[in-house]
C-alpha positions as CSV (number, residue, x, y, z in Angstrom):
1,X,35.9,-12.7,-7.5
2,X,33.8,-15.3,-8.8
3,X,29.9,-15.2,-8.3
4,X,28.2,-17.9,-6.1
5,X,25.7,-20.2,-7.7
6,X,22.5,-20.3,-5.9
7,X,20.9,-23.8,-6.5
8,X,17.0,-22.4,-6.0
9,X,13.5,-24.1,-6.9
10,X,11.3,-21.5,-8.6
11,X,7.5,-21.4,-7.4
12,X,4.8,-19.5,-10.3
13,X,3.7,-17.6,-7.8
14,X,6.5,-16.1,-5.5
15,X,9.4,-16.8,-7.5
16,X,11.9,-18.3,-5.7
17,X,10.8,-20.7,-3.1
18,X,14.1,-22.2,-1.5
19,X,17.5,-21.6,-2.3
20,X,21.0,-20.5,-0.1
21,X,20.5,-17.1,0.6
22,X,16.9,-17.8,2.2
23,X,19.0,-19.1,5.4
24,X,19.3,-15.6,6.0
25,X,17.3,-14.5,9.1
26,X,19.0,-11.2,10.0
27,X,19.3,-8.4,8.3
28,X,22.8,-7.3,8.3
29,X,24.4,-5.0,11.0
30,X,27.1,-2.2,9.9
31,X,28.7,-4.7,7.8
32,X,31.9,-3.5,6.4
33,X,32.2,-5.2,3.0
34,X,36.4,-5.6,1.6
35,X,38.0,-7.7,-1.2
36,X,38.9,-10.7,-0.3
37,X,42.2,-11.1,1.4
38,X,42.2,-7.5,2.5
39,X,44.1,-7.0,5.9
40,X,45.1,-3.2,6.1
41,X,42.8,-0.9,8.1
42,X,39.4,0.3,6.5
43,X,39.4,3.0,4.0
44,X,37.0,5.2,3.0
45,X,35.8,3.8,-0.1
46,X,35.2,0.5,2.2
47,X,31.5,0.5,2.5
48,X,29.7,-0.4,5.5
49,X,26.2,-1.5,4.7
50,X,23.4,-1.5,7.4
51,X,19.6,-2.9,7.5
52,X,19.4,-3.0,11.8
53,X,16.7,-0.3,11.6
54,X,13.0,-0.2,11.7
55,X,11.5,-1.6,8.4
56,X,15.4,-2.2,7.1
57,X,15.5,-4.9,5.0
58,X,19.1,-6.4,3.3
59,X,20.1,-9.8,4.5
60,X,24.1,-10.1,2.6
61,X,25.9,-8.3,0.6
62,X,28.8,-10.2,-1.9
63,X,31.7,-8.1,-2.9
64,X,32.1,-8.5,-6.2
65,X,34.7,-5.9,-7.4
66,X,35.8,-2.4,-6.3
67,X,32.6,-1.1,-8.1
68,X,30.4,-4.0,-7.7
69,X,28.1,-5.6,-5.4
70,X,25.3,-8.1,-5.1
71,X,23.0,-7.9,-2.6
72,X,20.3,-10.0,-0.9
73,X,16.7,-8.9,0.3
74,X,16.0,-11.0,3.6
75,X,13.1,-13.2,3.1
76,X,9.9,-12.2,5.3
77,X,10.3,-13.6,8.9
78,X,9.2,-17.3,9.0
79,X,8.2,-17.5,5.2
80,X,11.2,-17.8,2.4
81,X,8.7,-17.6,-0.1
82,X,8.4,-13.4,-0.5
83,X,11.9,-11.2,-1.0
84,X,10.7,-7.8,-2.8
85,X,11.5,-4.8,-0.3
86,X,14.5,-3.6,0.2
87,X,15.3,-0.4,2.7
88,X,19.5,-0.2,3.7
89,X,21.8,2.6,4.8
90,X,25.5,2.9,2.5
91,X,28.2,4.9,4.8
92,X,32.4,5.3,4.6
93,X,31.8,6.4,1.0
94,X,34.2,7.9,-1.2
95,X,33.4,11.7,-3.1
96,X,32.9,10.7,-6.8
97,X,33.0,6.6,-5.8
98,X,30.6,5.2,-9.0
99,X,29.3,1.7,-7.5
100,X,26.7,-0.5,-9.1
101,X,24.0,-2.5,-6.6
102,X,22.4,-5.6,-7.8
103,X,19.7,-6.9,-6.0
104,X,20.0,-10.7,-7.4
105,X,16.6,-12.8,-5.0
106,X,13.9,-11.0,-6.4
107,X,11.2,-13.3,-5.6
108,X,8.7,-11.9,-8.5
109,X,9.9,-12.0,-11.8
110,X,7.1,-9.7,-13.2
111,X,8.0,-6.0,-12.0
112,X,7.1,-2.4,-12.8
113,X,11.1,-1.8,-12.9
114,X,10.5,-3.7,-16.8
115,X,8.7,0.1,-16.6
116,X,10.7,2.3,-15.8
117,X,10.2,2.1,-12.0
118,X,13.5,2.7,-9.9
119,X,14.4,2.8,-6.4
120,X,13.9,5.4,-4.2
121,X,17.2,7.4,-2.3
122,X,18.2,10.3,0.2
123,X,20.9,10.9,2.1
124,X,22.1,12.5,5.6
125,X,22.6,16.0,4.3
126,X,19.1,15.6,2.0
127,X,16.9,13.9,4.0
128,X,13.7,14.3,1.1
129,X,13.4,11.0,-0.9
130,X,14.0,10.9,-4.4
131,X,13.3,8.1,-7.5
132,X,16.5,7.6,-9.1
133,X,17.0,8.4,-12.6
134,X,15.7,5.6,-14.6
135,X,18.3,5.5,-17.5
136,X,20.3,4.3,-14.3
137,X,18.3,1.0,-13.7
138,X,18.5,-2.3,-15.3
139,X,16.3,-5.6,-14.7
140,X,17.2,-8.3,-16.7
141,X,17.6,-12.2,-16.3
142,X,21.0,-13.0,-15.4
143,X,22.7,-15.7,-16.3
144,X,25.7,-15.4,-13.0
145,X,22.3,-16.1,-10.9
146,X,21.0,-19.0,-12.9
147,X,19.0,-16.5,-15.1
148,X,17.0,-15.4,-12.4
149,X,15.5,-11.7,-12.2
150,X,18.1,-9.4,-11.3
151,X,18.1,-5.3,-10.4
152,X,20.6,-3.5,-11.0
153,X,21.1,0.6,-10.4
154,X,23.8,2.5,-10.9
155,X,25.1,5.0,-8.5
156,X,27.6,7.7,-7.8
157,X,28.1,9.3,-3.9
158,X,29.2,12.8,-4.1
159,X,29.7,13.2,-0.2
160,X,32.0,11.5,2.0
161,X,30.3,12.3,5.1
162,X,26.6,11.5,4.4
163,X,24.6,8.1,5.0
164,X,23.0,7.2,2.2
165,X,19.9,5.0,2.1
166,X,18.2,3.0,-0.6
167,X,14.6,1.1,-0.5
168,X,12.1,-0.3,-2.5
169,X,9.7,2.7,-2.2
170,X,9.0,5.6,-0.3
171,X,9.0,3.7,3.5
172,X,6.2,5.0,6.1
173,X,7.4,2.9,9.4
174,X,5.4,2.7,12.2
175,X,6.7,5.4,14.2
176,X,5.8,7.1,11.7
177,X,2.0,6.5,11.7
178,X,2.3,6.9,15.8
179,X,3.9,9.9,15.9
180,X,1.1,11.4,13.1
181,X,-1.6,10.1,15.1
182,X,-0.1,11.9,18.3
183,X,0.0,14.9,16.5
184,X,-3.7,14.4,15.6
185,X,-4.8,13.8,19.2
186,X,-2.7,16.4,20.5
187,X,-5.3,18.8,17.9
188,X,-8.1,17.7,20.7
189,X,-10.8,17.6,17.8
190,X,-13.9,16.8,18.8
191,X,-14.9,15.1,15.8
192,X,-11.4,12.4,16.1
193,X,-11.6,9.8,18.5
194,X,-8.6,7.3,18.9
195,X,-8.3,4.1,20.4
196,X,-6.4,1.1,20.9
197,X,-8.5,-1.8,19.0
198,X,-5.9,-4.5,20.3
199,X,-1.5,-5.2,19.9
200,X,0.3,-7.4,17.6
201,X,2.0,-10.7,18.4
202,X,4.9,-7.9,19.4
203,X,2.9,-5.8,21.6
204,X,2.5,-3.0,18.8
205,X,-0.6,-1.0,18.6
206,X,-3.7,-1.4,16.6
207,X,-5.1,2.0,16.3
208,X,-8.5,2.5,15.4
209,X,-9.6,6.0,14.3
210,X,-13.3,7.6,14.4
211,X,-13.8,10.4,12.2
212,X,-17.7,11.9,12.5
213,X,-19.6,14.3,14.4
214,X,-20.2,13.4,17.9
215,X,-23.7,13.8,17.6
216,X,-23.4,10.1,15.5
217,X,-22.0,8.1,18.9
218,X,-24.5,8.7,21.0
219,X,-26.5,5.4,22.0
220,X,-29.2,4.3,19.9
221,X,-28.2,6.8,17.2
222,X,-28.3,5.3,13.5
223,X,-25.3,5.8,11.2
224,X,-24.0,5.1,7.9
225,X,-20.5,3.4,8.4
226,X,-17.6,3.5,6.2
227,X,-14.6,1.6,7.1
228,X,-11.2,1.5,5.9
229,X,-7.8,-0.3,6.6
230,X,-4.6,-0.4,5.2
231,X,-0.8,-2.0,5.5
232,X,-2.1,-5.5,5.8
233,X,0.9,-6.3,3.4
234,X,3.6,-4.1,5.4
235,X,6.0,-3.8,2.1
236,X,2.6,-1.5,0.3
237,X,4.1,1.5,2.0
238,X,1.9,3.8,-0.7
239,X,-1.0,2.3,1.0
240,X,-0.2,4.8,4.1
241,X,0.5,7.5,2.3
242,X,-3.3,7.1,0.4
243,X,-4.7,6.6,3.9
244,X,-2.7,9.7,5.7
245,X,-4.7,11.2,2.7
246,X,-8.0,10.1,3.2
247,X,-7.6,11.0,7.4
248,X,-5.9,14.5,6.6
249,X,-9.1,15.1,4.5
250,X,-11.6,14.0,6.8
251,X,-10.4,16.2,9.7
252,X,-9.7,19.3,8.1
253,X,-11.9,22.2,7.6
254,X,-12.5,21.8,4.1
255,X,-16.1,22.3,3.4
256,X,-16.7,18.9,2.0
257,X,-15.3,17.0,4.9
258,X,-17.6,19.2,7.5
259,X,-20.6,17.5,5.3
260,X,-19.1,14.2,5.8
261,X,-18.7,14.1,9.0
262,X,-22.5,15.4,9.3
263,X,-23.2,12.6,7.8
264,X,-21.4,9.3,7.8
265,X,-18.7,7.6,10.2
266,X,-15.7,6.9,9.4
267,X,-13.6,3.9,10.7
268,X,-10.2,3.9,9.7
269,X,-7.8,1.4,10.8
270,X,-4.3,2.6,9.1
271,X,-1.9,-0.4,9.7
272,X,-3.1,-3.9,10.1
273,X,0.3,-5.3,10.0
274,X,2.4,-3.1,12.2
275,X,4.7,-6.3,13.0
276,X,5.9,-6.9,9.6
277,X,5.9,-3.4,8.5
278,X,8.5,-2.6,12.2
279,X,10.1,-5.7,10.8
280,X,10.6,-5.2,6.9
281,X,8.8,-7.3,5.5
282,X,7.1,-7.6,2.1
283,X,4.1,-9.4,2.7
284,X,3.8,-11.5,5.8
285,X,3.5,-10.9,9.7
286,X,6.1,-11.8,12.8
287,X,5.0,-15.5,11.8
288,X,4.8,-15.5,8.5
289,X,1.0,-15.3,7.8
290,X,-0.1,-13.4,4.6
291,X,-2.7,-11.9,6.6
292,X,-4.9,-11.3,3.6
293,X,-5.8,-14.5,3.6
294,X,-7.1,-15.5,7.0
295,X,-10.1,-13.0,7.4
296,X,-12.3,-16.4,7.3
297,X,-10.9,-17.8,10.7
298,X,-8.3,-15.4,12.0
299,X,-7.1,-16.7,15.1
300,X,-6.6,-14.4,18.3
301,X,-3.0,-14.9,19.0
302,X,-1.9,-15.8,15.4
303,X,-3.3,-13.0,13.9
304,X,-4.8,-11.0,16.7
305,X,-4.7,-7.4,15.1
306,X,-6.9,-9.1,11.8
307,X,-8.8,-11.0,14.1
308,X,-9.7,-7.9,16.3
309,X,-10.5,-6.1,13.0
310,X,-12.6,-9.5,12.0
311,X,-14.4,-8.9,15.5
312,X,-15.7,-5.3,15.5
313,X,-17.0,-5.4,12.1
314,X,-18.9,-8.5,12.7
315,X,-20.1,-6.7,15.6
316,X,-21.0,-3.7,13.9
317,X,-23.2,-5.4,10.9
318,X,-25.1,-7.2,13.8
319,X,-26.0,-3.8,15.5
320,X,-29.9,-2.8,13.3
321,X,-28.4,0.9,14.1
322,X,-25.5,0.3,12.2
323,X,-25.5,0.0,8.2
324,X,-21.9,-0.6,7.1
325,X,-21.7,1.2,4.1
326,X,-17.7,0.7,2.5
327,X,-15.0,-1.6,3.0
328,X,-12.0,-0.4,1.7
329,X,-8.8,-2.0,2.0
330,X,-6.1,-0.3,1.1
331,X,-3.1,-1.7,-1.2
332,X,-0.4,-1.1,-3.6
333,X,0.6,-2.7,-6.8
334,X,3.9,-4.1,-7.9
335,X,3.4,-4.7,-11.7
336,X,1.0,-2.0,-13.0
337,X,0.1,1.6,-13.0
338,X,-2.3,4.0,-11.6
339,X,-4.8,3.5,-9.2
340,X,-7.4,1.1,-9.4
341,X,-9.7,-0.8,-7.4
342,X,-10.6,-4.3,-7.3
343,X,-14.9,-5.5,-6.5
344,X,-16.8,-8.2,-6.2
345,X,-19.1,-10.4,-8.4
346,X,-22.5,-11.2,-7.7
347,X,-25.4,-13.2,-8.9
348,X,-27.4,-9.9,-8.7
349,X,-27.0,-7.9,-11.5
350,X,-28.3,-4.8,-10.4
351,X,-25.6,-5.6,-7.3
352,X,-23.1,-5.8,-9.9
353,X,-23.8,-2.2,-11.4
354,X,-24.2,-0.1,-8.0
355,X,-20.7,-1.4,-7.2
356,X,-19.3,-0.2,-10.2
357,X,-21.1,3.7,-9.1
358,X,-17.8,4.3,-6.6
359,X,-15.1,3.5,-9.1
360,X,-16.5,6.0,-11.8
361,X,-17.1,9.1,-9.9
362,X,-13.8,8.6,-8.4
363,X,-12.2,8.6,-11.8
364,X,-14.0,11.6,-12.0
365,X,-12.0,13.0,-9.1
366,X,-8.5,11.5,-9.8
367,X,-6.8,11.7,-13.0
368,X,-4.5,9.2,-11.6
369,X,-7.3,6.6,-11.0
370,X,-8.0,4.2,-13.8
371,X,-11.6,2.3,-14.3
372,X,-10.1,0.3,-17.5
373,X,-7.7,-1.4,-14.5
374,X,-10.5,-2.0,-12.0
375,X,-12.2,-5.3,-12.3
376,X,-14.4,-7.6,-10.1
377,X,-14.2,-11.2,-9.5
378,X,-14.1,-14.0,-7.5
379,X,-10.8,-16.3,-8.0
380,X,-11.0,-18.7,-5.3
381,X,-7.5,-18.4,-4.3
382,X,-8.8,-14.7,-3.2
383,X,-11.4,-16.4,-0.7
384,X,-9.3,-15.3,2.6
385,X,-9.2,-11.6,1.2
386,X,-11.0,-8.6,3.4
387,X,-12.6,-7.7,0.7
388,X,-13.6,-11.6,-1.0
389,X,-15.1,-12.3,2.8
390,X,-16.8,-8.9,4.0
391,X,-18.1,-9.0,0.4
392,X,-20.3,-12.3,1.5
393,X,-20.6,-11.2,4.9
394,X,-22.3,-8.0,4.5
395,X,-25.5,-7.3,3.3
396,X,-26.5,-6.2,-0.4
397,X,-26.0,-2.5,0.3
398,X,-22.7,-2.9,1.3
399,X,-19.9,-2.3,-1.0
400,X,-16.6,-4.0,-0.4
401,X,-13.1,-3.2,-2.8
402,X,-9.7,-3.4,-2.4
403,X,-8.2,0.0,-3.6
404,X,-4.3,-0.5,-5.5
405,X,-2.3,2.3,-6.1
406,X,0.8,1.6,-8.5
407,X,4.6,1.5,-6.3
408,X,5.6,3.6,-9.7
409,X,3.2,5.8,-11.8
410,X,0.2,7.2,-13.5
411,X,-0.9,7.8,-16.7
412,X,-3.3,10.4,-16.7
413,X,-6.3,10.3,-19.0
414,X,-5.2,13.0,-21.5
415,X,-2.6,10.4,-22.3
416,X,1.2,11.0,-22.1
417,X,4.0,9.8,-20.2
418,X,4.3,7.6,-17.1
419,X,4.2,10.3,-14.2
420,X,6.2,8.7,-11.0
421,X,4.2,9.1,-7.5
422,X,5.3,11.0,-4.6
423,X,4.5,10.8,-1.1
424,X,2.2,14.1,-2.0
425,X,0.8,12.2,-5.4
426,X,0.3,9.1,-2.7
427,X,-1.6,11.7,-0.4
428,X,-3.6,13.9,-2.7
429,X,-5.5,9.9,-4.3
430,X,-6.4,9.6,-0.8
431,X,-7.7,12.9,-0.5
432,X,-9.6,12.2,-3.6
433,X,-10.7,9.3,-2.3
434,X,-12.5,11.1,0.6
435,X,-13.4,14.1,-1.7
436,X,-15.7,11.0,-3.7
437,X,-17.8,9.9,-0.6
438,X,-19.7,13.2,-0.8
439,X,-20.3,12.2,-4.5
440,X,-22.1,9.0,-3.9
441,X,-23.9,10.5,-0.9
442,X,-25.0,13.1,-3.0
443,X,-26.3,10.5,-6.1
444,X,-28.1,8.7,-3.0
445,X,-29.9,11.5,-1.3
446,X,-28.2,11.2,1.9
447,X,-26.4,14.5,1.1
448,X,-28.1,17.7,0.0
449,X,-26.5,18.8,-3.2
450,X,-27.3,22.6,-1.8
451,X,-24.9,22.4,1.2
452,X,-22.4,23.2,-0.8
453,X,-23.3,25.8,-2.6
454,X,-20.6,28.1,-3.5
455,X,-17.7,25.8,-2.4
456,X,-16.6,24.9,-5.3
457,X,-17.3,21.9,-7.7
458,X,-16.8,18.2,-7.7
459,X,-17.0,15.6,-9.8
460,X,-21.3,16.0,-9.9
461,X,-20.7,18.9,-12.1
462,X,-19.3,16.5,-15.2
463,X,-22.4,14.6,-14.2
464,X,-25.8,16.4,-14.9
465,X,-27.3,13.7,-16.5
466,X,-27.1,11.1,-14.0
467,X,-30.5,11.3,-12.0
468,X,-30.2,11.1,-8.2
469,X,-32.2,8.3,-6.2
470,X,-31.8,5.7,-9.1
471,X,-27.7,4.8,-9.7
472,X,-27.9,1.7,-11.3
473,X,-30.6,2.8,-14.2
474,X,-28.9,6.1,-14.3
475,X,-25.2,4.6,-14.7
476,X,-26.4,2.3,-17.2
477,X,-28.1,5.0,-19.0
478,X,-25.5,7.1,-19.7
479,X,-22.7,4.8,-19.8
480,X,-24.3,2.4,-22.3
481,X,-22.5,-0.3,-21.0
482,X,-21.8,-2.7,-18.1
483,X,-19.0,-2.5,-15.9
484,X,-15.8,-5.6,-17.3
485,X,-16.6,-8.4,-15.0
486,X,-12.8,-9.8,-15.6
487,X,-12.1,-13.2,-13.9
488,X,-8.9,-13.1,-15.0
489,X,-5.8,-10.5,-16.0
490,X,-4.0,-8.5,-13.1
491,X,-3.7,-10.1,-10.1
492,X,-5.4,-9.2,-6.9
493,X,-3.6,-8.3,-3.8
């Protein structure tokens, strides 16, 4: 059967910006794909491929030959411009059937499969997700789609009675996140608070969680702040799994997070977007906003979970009891590895080398987190960003970043090969993350370094000869350097 050619206009910064297949609207519905001209009765061996789920995502699929077929990502709801993630069911297979999927409307050309990066599978009868093997992945140009970036993955089913299901990465759907925070509340800590900060376009709720000791929310009580979202772009479903991290920390018994809580509040708001990630989307809402870049002028039915967000902090930072500490928004990263973060410039360079403090002890924490790949600046086209706006917003002892954590792998500092994340991998940099807040406290004072004596070491102990009270002279001292102030290189979420 012959391949269709797509006439398509390429933008420089999604890819494809218009072209046939972005008519597509739907994803598609047990579709039972035959060769052409087929009348008999389905066989097995027939495949029926299905997207109507929450977070689904395939929008065609052309039968190409018995072991062949191209497939098409439906573009984000009211926006053509972003097609990157994928998440489909496969059913009526045949045992030993060898197929190979091409997904042919990438709308990024630059992608960590050039890497080694391949999509994620399980199955009815294996329900734990697994990276398929690597050797089994191609991405090339191809000239059959007008030598656009195509991905193409070999596969062979081995039971005839399983679904089998294909996405982009490992999903975390909103049902998910509710039914983990119902399991939270349902744990009646005194220390967790929940609460419904507003709904999406859809109705869907914004959750806010408190984390701190109780003894902080009484009125006219001052406390340190740190607040944290994540999912703003729904298709950065690592972004959960680092924030499921960070909470599972924060309310356990772990020595470390009983400190924390003593001592600071923690504002987590784990899915900004919980329209486009119910929907599938890569990067926009229900009306195709790229909600990263309204935080200037969010409007309250447009965007009414970023505005509500936009609302409280505001609020908060005009309260004198209140000193907002951290933003952290939480992403992931479709074209390079490990984790990183992304900061601000300022005019101040002291300013500059305070924010820099965070980064480095957390490096010290995770062997998966990378300073050579964090950077600060301030690109204009990154003016709408939470952390580009809070960073102006806030004070000079706030400290604003946007954390990325790679949709593939990690090379740890001793060198070596890339290591592909897990959901746990995902997890355990959140938990680091959280781990590192009782670093910085500690370099500041806030903390007493003898709480926690005899619980074990953290990353302080690599760090005797930083002096506590005086982080920017102390950083610079030791490091003999400044922090890379890159304008340029990878591009910010």
């Amino acid at each position: 059967m012959e391949r269709k050619m797509e006439d398509t206009i390429r933008d420089p910064d999604a890819g494809n910006e218009a072209g046939g297949e972005d008519a597509l609207v739907g994803n598609v519905n047990k579709l039972l794909v035959i060769p052409q001209g087929y009348t008999g009765a389905p066989q097995k061996g027939h495949l029926i491929f299905d997207a109507c789920f929450e977070s689904g995502n395939l929008g065609r699929v052309d039968y190409i030959s018995e072991f062949e077929f191209d497939l098409f990502i439906r573009p984000d709801t009211c926006n053509p411009r972003f097609r990157v993630w994928f998440n489909f069911t496969v059913e009526n297979v045949r045992e030993t059937q060898r197929v190979i999927f091409n997904i042919v409307n990438f709308s990024k050309t630059k992608s960590l499969y050039r890497d080694g990066m391949s999509p994620v599978v399980k199955s009815s009868s294996r329900p734990k997700w697994q990276r398929l093997p690597a050797k089994n992945v191609y991405y090339y140009r191809c000239p059959d789609h007008r030598r656009n970036y195509v991905m193409s993955f070999a596969f062979c089913f081995d039971r005839e009675d399983d679904v089998y299901q294909f996405a982009y990465c490992f999903p975390y759907t909103y049902s998910r996140l509710q039914h983990y925070l119902s399991s939270l509340e349902r744990r009646n800590l005194d220390y967790l608070q929940r609460e419904q900060l507003g709904v999406s376009v859809q109705q869907r709720r914004l959750d806010l969680l408190t984390i701190t000791n109780p003894a902080h929310l009484k009125p006219g009580v001052e406390k340190k702040v740190v607040f944290l979202t994540a999912r703003v772009h729904p298709g950065e479903s690592p972004a959960s799994f680092v924030c499921q991290g960070v909470i599972d920390f924060l309310v356990s018994q772990h020595p470390v997070a009983q400190v924390l809580r003593d001592h600071v509040v923690f504002k987590i708001v784990p899915m900004l977007n919980p329209d486009g990630v119910y929907l599938g989307n890569y990067r926009c809402s229900l009306m195709g906003f790229d909600l990263n870049r309204h935080w200037q002028d969010p409007s309250p039915w447009a965007h009414p979970t970023l505005h509500a967000v936009k609302q409280l902090i505001v609020h908060m930072n005009q309260d004198p009891k209140v000193s907002l500490e951290f933003y952290i928004d939480v992403h992931a990263h479709s074209t390079m590895m490990n984790g990183f973060m992304y900061g601000n410039v300022f005019e101040d360079e002291e300013r500059v080398q305070r924010q820099a403090v965070f980064p480095r002890l957390l490096c010290h924490n995770a062997p998966d987190f990378s300073f050579s790949n964090t950077s600060f600046n301030r690109d204009v086209v990154k003016a709408g960003t939470g952390r580009r706006f809070l960073g102006g917003l806030l004070d000079h002892t706030s400290y604003c970043y946007t954390l990325e954590v790679s949709f593939y792998s990690y090379v740890a500092g001793g060198g070596g090969g890339p290591v592909p994340y897990t959901e746990e991998s995902y997890m355990k940099l959140g938990r680091n993350v959280a781990r590192t807040f009782l670093d910085y406290y500690k370099l500041n004072n806030l903390i007493d370094s003898n709480m926690l004596a005899g619980q074990g070491s953290s990353s302080l102990d690599g760090l005797s000869g930083i002096r506590q009270g005086n982080v920017y002279s102390s950083w610079r001292s030791q490091e003999g350097e400044k922090p890379e102030r890159r304008i340029h290189g990878a591009r910010d979420s």
